[in-house]
DOZA-82720 format. One line per 2 residues: number of its first residue (from 1); their letters; for each residue x, y, z of C-alpha. Coordinates in nm, 2 decimals. Layout:
% DOZA-82720
NUM> a> X:Y:Z | ...
END
This chain:
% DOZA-82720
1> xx> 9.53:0.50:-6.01 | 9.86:0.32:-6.02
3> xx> 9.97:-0.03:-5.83 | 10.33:0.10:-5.80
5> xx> 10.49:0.42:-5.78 | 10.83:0.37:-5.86
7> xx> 10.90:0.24:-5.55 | 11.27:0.14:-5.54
9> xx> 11.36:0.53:-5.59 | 11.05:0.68:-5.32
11> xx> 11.08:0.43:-5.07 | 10.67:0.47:-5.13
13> xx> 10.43:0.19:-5.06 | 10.11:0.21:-5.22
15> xx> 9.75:0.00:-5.11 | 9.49:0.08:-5.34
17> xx> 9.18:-0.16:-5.49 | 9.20:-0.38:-5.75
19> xx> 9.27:-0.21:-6.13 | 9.26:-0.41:-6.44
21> xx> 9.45:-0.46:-6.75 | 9.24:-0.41:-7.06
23> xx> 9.32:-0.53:-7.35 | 9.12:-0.68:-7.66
25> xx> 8.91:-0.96:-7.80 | 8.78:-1.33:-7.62
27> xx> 8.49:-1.47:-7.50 | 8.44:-1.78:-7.27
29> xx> 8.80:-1.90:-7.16 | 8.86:-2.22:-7.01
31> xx> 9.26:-2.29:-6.88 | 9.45:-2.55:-6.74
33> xx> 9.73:-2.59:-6.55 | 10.04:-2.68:-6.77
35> xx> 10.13:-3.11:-6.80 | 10.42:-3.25:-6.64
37> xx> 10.66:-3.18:-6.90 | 10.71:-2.79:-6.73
39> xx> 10.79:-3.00:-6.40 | 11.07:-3.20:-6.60
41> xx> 11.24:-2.96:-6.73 | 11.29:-2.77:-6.43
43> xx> 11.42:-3.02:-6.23 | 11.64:-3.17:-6.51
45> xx> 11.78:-2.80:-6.54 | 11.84:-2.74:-6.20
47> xx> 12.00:-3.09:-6.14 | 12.21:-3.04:-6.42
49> xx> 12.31:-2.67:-6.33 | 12.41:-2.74:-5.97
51> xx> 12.63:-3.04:-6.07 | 12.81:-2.81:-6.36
53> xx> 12.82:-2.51:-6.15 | 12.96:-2.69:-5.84
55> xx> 13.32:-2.72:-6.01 | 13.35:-2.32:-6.02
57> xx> 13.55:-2.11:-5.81 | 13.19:-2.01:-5.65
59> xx> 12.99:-2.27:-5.69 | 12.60:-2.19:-5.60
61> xx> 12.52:-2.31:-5.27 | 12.12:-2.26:-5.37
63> xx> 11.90:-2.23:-5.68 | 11.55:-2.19:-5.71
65> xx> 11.27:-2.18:-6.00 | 10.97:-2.06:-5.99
67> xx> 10.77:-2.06:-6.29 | 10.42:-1.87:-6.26
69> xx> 10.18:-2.02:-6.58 | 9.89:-1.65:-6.55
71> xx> 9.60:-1.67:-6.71 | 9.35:-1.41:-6.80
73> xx> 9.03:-1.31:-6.89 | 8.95:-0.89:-6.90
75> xx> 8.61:-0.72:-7.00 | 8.57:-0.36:-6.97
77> xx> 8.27:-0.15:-7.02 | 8.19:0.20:-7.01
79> xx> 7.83:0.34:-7.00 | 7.68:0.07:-7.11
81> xx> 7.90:-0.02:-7.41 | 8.17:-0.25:-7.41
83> xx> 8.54:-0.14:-7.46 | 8.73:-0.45:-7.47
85> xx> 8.72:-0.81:-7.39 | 9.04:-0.98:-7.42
87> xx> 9.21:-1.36:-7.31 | 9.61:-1.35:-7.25
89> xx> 9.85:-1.65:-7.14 | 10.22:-1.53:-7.00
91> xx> 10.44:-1.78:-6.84 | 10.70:-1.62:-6.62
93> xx> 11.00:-1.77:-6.47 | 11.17:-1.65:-6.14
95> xx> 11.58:-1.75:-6.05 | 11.69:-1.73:-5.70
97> xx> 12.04:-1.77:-5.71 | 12.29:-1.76:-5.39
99> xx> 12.65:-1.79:-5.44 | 12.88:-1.80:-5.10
101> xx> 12.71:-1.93:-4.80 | 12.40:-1.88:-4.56
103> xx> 12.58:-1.66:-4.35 | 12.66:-1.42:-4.66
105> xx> 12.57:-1.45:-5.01 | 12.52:-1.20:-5.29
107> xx> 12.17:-1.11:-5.19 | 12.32:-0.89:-4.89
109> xx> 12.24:-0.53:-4.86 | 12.57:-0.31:-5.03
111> xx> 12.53:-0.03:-4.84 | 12.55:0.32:-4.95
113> xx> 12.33:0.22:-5.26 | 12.01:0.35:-5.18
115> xx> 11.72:0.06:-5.19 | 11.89:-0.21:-5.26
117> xx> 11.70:-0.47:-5.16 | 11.96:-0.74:-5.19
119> xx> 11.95:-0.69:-5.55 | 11.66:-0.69:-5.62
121> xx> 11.37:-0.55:-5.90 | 11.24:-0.72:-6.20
123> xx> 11.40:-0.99:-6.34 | 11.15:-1.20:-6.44
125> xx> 11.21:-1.40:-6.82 | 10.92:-1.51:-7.04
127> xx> 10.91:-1.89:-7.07 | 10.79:-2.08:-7.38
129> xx> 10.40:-2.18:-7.37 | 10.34:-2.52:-7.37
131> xx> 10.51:-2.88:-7.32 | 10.79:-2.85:-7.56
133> xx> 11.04:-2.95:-7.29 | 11.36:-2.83:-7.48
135> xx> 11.26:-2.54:-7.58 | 11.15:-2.46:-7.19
137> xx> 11.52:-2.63:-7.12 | 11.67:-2.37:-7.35
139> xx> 11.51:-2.10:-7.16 | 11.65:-2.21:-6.82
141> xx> 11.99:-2.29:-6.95 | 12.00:-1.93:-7.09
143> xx> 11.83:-1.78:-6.79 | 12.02:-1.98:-6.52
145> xx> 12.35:-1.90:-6.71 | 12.25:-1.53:-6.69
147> xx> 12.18:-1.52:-6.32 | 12.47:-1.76:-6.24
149> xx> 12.74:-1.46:-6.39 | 12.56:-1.15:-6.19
151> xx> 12.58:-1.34:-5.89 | 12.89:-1.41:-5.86
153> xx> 12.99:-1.03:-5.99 | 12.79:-0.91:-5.68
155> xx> 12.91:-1.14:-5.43 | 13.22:-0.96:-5.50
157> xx> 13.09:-0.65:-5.46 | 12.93:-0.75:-5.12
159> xx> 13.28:-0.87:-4.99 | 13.42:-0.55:-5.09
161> xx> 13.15:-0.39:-4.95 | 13.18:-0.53:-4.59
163> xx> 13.54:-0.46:-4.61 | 13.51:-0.11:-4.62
165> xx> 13.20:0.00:-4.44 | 13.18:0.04:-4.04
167> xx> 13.04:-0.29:-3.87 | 12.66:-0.38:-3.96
169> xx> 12.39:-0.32:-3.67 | 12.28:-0.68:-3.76
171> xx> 12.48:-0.98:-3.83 | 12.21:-1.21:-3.90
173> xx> 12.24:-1.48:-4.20 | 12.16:-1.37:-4.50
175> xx> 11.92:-1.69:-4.58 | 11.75:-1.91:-4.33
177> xx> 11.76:-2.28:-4.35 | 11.38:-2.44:-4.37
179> xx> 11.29:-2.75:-4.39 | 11.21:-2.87:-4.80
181> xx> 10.85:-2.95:-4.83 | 10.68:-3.10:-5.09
183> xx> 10.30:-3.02:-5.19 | 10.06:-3.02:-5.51
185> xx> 9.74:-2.84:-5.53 | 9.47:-2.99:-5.77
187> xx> 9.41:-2.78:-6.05 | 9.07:-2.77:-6.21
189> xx> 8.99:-2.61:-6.54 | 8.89:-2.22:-6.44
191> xx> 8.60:-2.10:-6.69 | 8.52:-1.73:-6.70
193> xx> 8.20:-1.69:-6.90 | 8.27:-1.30:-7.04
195> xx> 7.96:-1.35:-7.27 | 7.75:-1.35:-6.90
197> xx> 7.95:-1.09:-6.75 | 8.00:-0.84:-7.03
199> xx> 7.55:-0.84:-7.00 | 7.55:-0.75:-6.67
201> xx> 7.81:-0.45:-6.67 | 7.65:-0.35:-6.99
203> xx> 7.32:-0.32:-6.80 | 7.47:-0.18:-6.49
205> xx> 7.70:0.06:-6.62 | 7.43:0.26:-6.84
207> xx> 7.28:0.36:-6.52 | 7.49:0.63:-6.49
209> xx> 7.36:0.76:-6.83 | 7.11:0.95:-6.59
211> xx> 7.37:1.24:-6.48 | 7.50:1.38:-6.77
213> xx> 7.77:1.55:-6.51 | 7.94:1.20:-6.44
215> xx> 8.21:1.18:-6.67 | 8.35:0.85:-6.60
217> xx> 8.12:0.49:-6.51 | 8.34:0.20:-6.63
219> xx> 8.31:-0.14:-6.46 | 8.62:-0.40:-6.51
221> xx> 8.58:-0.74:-6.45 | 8.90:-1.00:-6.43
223> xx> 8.93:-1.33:-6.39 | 9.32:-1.51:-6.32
225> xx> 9.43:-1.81:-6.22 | 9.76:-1.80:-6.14
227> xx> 9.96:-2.15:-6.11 | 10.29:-2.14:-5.95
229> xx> 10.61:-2.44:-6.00 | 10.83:-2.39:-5.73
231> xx> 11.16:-2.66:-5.70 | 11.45:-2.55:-5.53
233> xx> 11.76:-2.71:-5.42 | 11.71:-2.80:-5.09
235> xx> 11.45:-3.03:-5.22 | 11.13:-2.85:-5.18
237> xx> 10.85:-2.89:-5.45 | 10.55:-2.70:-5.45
239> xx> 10.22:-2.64:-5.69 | 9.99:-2.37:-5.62
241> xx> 9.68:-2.27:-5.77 | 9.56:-1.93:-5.70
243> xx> 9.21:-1.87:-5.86 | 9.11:-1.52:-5.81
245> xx> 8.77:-1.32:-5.99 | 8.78:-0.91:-5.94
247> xx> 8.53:-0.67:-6.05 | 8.55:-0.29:-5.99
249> xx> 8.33:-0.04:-6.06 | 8.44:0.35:-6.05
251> xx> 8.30:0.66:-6.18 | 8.38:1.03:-6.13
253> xx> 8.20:1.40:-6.17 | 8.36:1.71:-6.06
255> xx> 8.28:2.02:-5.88 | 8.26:2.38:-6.00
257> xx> 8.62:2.47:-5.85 | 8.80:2.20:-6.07
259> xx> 8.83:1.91:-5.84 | 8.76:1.58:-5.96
261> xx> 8.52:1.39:-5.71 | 8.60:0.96:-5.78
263> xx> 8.42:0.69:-5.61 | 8.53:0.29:-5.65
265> xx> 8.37:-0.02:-5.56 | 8.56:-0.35:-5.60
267> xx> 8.38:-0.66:-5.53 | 8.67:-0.99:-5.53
269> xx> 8.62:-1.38:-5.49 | 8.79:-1.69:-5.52
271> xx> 8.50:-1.81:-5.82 | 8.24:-1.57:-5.97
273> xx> 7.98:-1.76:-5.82 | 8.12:-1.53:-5.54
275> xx> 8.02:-1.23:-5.68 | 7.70:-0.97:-5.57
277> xx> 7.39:-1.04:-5.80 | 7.34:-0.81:-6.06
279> xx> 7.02:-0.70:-5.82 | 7.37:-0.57:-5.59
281> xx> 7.53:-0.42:-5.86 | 7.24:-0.16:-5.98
283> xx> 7.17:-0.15:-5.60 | 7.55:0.01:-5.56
285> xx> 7.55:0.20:-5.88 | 7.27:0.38:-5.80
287> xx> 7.37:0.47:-5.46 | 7.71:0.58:-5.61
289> xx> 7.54:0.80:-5.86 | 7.35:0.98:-5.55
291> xx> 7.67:1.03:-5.35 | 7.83:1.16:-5.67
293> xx> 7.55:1.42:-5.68 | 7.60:1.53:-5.32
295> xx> 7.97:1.53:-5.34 | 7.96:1.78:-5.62
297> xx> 7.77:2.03:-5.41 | 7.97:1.96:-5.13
299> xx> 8.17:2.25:-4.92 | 8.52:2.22:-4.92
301> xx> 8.68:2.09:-4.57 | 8.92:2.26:-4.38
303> xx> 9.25:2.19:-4.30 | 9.16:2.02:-3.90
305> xx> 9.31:1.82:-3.61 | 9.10:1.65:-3.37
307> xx> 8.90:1.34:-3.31 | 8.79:1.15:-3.56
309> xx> 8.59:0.82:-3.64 | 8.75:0.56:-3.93
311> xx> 8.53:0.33:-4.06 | 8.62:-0.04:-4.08
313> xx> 8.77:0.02:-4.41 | 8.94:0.28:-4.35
315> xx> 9.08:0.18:-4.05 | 9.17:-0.15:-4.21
317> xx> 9.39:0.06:-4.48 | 9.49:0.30:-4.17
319> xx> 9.69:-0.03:-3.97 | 9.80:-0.16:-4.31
321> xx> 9.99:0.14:-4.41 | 10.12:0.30:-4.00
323> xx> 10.20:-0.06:-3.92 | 10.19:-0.34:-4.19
325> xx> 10.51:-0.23:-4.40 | 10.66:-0.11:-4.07
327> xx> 10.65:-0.53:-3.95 | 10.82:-0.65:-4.27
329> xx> 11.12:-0.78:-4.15 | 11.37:-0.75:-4.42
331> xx> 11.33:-0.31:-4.35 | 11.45:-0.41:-3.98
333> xx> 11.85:-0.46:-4.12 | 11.80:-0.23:-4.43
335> xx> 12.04:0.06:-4.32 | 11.80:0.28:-4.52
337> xx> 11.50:0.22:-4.33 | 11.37:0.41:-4.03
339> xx> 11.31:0.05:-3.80 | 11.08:0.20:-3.62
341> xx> 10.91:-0.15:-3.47 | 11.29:-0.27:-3.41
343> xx> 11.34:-0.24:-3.07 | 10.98:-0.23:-3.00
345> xx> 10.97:-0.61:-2.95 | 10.78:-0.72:-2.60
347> xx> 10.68:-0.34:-2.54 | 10.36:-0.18:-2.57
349> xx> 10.25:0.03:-2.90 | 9.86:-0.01:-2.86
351> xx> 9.59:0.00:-2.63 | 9.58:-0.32:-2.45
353> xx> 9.24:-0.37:-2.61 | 9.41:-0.43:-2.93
355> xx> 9.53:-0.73:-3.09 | 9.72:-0.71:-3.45
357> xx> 9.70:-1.05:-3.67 | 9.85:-1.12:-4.02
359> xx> 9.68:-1.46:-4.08 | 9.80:-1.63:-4.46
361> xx> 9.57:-1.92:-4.38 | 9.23:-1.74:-4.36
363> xx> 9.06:-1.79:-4.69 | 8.70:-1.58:-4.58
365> xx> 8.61:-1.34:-4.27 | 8.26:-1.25:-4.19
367> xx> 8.17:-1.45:-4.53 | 8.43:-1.22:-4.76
369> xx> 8.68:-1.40:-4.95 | 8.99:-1.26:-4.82
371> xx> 9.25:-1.19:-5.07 | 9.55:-1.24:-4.91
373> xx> 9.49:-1.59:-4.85 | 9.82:-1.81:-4.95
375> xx> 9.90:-2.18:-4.85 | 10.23:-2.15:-4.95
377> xx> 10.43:-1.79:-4.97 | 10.63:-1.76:-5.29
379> xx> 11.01:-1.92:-5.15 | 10.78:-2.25:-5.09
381> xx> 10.75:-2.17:-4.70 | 10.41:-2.26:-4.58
383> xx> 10.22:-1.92:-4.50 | 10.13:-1.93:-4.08
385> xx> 9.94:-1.70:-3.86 | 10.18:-1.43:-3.68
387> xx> 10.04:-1.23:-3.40 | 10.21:-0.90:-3.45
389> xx> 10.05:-0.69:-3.14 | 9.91:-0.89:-2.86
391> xx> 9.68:-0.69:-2.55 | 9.89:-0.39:-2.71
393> xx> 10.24:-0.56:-2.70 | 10.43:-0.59:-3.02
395> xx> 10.54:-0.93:-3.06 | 10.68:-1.03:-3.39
397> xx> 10.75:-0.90:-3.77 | 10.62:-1.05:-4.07
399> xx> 10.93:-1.23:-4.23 | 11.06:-1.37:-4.55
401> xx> 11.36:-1.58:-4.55 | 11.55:-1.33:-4.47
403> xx> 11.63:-1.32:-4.08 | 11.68:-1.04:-3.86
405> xx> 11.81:-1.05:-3.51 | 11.60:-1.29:-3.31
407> xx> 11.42:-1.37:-3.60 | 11.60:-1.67:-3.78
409> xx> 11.39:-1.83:-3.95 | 11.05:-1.73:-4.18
411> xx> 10.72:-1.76:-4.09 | 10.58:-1.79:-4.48
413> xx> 10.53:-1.44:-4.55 | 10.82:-1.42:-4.83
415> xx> 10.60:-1.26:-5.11 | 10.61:-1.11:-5.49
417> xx> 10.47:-1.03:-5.80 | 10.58:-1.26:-6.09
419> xx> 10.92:-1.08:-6.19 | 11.05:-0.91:-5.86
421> xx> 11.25:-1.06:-5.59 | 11.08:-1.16:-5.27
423> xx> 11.09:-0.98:-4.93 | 10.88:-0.99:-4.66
425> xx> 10.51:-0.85:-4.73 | 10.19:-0.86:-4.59
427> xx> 9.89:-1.11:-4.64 | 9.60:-1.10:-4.45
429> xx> 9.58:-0.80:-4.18 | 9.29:-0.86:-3.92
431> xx> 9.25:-0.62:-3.64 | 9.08:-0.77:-3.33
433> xx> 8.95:-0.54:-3.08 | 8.84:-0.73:-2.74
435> xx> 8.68:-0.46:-2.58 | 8.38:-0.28:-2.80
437> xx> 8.10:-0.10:-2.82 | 7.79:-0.04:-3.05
439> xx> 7.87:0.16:-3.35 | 7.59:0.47:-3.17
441> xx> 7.80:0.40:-2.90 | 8.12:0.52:-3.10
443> xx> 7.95:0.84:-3.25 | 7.81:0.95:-2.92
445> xx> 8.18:0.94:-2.78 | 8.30:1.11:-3.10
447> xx> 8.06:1.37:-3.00 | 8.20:1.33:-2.59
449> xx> 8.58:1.40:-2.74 | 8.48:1.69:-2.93
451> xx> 8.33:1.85:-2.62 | 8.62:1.80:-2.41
453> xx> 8.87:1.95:-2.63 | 8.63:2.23:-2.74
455> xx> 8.60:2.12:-3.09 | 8.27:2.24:-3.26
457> xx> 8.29:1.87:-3.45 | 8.45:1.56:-3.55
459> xx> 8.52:1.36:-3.82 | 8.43:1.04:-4.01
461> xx> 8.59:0.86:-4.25 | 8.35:0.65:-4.39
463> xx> 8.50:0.50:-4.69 | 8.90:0.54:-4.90
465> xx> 9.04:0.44:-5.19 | 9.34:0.39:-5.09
467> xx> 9.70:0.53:-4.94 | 10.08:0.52:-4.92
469> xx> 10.32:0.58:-4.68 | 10.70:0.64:-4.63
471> xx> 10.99:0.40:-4.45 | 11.32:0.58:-4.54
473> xx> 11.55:0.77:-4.35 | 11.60:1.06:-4.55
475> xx> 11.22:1.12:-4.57 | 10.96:1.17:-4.30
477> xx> 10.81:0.91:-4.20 | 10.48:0.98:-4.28
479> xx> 10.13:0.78:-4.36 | 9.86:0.93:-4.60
481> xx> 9.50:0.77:-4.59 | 9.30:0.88:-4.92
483> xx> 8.94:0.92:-4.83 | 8.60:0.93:-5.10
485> xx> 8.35:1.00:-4.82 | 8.40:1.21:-4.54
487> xx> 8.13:1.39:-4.27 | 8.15:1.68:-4.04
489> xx> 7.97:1.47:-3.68 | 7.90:1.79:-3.51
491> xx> 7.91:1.80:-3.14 | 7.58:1.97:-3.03
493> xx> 7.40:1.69:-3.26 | 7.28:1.84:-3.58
495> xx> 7.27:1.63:-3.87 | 7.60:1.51:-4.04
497> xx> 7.76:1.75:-4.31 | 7.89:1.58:-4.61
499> xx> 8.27:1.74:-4.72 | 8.51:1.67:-4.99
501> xx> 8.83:1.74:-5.04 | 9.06:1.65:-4.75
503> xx> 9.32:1.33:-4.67 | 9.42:1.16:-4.35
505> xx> 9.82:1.22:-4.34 | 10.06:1.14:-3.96
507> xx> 10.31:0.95:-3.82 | 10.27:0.61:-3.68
509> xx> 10.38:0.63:-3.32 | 10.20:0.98:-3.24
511> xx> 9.86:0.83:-3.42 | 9.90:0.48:-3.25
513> xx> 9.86:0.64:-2.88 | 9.54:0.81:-2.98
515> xx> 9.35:0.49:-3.05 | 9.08:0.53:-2.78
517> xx> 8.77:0.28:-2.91 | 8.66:0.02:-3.14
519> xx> 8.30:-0.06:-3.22 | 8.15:-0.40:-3.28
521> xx> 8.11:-0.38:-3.67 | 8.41:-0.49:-3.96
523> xx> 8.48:-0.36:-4.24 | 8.73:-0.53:-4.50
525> xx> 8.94:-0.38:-4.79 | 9.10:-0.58:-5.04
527> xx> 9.33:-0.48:-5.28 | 9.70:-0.47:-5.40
529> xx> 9.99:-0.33:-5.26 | 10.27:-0.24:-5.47
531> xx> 10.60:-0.20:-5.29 | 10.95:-0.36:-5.41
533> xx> 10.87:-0.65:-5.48 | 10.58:-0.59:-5.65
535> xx> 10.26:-0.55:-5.66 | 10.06:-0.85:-5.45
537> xx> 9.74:-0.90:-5.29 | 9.64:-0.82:-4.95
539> xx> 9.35:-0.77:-4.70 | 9.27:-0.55:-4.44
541> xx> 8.98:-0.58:-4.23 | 8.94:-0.37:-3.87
543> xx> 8.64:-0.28:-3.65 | 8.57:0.15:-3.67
545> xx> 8.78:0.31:-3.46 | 8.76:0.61:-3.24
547> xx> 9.08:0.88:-3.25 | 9.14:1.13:-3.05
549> xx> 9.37:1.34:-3.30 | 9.39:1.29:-3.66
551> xx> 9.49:1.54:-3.89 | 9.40:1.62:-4.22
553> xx> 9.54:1.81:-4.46 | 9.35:1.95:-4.81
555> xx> 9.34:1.71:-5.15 | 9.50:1.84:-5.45
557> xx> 9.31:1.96:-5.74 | 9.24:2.02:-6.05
559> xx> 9.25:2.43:-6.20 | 9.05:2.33:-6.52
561> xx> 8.69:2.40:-6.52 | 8.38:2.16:-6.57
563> xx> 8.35:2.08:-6.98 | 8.22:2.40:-7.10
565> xx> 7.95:2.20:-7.36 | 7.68:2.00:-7.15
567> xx> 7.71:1.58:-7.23 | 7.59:1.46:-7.54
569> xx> 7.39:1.22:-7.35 | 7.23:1.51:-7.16
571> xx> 7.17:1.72:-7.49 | 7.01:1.40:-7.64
573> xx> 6.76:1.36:-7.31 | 6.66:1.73:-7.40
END
């Protein structure tokens, strides 16, 4: 599993839940956020670099730090014996530097250089730890100097750039003006007591000594707390605390013909107290150890269109990928993106059932913390509710500070990983059906569809891992869903088949018109999505969804057999 997927060369966007760095050592860590000093020297750098730089022949018209203090605590365990346990401090700074003016600056797109992105990639610099406020002062100087020479290299090139190419489809600004804001989040110490933890996975994770054919049971646990300094020159301050505990569990058998059968659970929270019981933990370890079994043994699916039930999870994922990076504004002017929501604005793409909702502010739904939860978005905009799709009608794009036509300005959605420039990305994705009907209700008009187009069954996608899609020109623009659990509903009523072996691929617009009815239940996915700027966290939470036409297409595999000698664990049991 992989958070990105070299991104800036496959125009690929990848959701998938939580994985974990492992590394070594640690026990109960308690951090802080850093003391004022860090706040000093930033401003006293960027004070001093704006008044310097202001004398050149292109002076900056806007600088910005932010400095991202992460802190971390990693266990993993793996049948029942601990692998690693480690605690890791990084401080990473972040330079936004514009030379020329709103209107253009050296962040515009060159065009004819695939994925540009304004520039963009990683370009983070490691800061000094601690208050030593020269030696942080050093590190801007040097960093600021850095950033200040590229900039104005590139503006050049953008110049150039305009001056040769045909006339752009949009002439929006470059940069929107916001208004500065100022706001400090109290930082409590953030304990993660590994000694606790590392018992409980230990415990849970021998479980899966039982079937000597499961070749993998590892459970991670993380705990961060990211703090973010944000000053720029327009005179926005902000301090933000983002507390965040994940645990994931995954294990994996295989069948006789070589394919590799995974399952994942990933439980996140805001605190561990947040957390399932341990009583939760066995409860879901042993039911993935019996699915694991019945996977194995599992007939192969074939390759199938028709209609199809996805599960609140999955359809969660399915909207994030056919939609979400489809609404990120800065892909609307991008020469080398499809657009395909551009000139959807006020027109209908859904059933009129349907609302679409990226809300930053929601910290919980349905009593799960929500991972994409941000007060502030990472160019210091506060994060606000968008309503994408309203009663079907697409109404708006998810933007950074980068406008689009008719979008000038951001609406806090201007997201990255620590190191990456930030575009415009997703938060938290909610879709909102107001018309619905008991989850039965659902299957018996699965079983309805499959009559009327003569299909012998349908199918359900009960729970995913994950998925990707496409937004180029030059490729097709193309979704694939990545299911773990998928049934045969079979139209005459016999009892659900278990299969394996099959994922949910399409294009948007064609899928989006089959959307035919949403049931009463949720289901919520969170996870990270690695794109260009990043990996970051999101949520995704939808009602199950009836389809009228999906189409699936067969998994890859592996060609080597089973382990020819039986498990030493199973040997031992003998």
């Amino acid at each position: 599993m992989k958070i990105q997927r070299s991104v800036l060369k496959t125009a690929r966007f990848a959701l998938i839940p939580f994985t974990l760095l492992v590394l070594t050592a640690g026990c109960t860590v308690e951090v802080r956020a850093a003391a004022p000093p860090l706040l000093n020297a930033m401003k006293t750098e960027m004070q001093r670099s704006m008044k310097e730089l202001s004398t050149k022949e292109r002076p900056p018209y806007f600088l910005s730090y932010c400095v991202t203090d992460i802190q971390t605590a990693n266990i993993s365990v793996s049948f029942g014996n601990v692998e690693a346990v480690n605690a890791n401090s990084t401080r990473l700074l972040d330079i936004d530097m514009r030379v020329g003016d709103y209107k253009l600056d050296n962040t515009h797109v060159i065009r004819g250089q695939a994925f540009d992105f304004g520039g963009g990639g990683r370009g983070g610099k490691v800061l000094p730890l601690g208050n030593d406020e020269m030696a942080i002062r050093q590190s801007l100087w040097l960093a600021t100097d850095r950033t200040y020479k590229q900039a104005v290299e590139r503006y050049g090139k953008v110049v150039t750039n305009k001056a040769v190419k045909v006339k752009e489809e949009d002439l929006s600004d470059d940069f929107s003006r916001e208004k500065p804001v100022t706001h400090v989040d109290d930082v409590p110490p953030f304990a993660a007591d590994t000694a606790q933890w590392k018992g409980i996975m230990k415990r849970v994770t021998s479980l899966f000594q039982r079937d000597p054919k499961i070749y993998q049971a590892r459970m991670y646990f993380q705990a961060d707390l990211n703090v973010k300094y944000f000053i720029s020159s327009e005179g926005t301050e902000v301090v933000s605390a983002e507390p965040i505990v994940k645990l994931f569990l995954v294990a994996n058998t295989k069948a006789d013909d070589g394919m590799v059968l995974p399952l994942y659970k990933s439980y996140t929270a805001f605190s561990t107290e947040r957390l399932p019981n341990e009583e939760a933990l066995r409860k879901d370890a042993e039911d993935m150890i019996a699915m694991l079994g019945r996977l194995r043994t599992a007939p192969l699916a074939e390759t199938y269109t028709g209609p199809a039930i996805l599960s609140g999870r999955s359809s969660g994922v399915f909207f994030h990928e056919i939609f979400g990076h489809r609404v990120e504004g800065h892909r609307q002017k991008d020469p080398n993106s499809s657009q395909t929501f551009k000139n959807f604005v006020g027109k209908k793409i859904l059933p009129d059932f349907i609302d679409v909702v990226f809300d930053p502010t929601l910290k919980q739904r349905d009593g799960v913390d929500l991972v994409g939860y941000f007060k502030f978005d990472d160019e210091g905009v506060e994060g606000k509710k968008v309503t994408a799709v309203e009663n079907g009608i697409f109404k708006s794009f998810l933007m950074s500070r980068s406008p689009i036509e008719n979008f000038p300005n951001s609406n806090g959605h201007g997201r990255r990983q620590a190191g990456y420039r930030c575009v415009a990305r997703q938060s938290n994705l909610m879709v909102i059906a107001k018309q619905q009907v008991s989850y039965d209700s659902l299957r018996t008009a699965l079983r309805t569809e499959c009559k009327k187009q003569n299909k012998e069954y349908g199918l359900l996608f009960e729970d995913i891992s994950g998925g990707f899609t496409f937004t180029g020109r030059t490729v097709p623009n193309a979704f694939n869903v990545q299911p773990l659990v998928v049934y045969k509903i079979y139209a005459d009523g016999r009892a659900d088949e278990l299969v394996r072996g099959v994922d949910l691929i399409g294009t948007p617009l064609a899928t989006f018109n089959n959307i035919i009815a949403a049931a009463s239940d949720i289901g919520i996915f969170n996870g990270v999505c690695g794109a260009e700027s990043g990996g970051v966290p999101v949520s995704a939470s939808s009602p199950s969804i009836l389809v009228s036409t999906i189409e699936v297409q067969k998994k890859a595999k592996s060609q080597a057999k089973p382990p020819l000698l039986p498990s030493p664990i199973g040997a031992a049991k003998q």
